[in-house]
BAKEMI-416553 format. One record per residue (C-alpha): x, y negated, z negated. Coordinates in pm, whole numbers, plus 50000, padded with zeros to 5 digits. Last residue first. Layout:
BEGIN
XYZ;...
END
This chain:
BEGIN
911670303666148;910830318665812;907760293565691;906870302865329;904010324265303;900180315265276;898390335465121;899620342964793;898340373464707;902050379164523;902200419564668;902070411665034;904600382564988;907150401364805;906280432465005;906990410665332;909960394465216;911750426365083;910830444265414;913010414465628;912030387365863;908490379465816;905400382966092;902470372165884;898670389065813;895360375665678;893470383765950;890500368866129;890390369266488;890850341066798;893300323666574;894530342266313;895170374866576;896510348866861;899650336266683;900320369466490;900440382266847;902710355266997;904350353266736;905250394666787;906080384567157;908600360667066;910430382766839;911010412567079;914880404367130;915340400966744;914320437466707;913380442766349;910130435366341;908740427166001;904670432265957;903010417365606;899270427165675;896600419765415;893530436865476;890300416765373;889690396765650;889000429865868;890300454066061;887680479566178;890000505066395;888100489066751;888420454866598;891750452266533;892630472366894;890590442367067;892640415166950;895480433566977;894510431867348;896130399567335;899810417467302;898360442567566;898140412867830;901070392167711;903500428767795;904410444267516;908510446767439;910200477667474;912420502567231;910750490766954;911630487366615;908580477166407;908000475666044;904600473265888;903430469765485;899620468365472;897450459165170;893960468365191;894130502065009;891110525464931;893750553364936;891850573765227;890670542265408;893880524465426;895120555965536;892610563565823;893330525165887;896960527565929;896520557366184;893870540966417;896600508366431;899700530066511;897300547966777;896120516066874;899590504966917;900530534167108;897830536567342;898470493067395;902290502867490;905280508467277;908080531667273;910190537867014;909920529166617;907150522066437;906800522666021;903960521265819;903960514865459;900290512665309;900410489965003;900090490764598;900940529664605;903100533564836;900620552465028;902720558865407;902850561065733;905050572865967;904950565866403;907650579366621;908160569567016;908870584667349;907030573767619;
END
């Protein structure tokens, strides 16, 4: 599966950007890769974009749950994701759905980049509702 991963230090955020392919490997590998950077810059603020090719099944969607705590996510990362395939918008609820209520994250699905870094960077938690 063909797919390309970046990432990176923005200084006040990690930037990480997914395009391609997507499976449960490939998210973990997005996930394992974020962290490493998060780590290096001593960063907890996390700026994703997706633009995948194919949509996660429900079974590797809730195995997000499982891939946070496998790279060591934890209440103190702040994840602003935008996914910029309309057709895959249900399944990225879904996941934001199920990571704040079976794990805790402080993390929102928003509709553009400017959205997400505005919320990311206010530490407001709570952002207002996009759909």
């Amino acid at each position: 599966m063909s797919h390309e991963i970046s990432i990176e230090f923005q200084g006040e955020y990690i930037h990480a950007r997914h395009t391609g392919a997507d499976s449960y490997d490939i998210s973990l590998e997005l996930w394992q890769r974020i962290m490493a950077a998060c780590r290096e810059h001593d960063c907890f603020n996390i700026l994703g974009e997706s633009d995948n090719t194919n949509e996660l099944s429900t079974l590797e969607a809730f195995a997000h749950i499982a891939i946070y705590r496998k790279v060591g996510m934890s209440a103190r990362h702040r994840i602003a994701w935008v996914n910029h395939n309309p057709r895959h918008h249900r399944i990225f609820d879904f996941i934001e759905t199920v990571l704040k209520n079976r794990f805790v994250v402080n993390g929102h699905i928003f509709e553009s980049v400017a959205e997400a870094e505005r919320w990311l960077l206010s530490r407001v938690d709570t952002p207002t509702p996009l759909r």
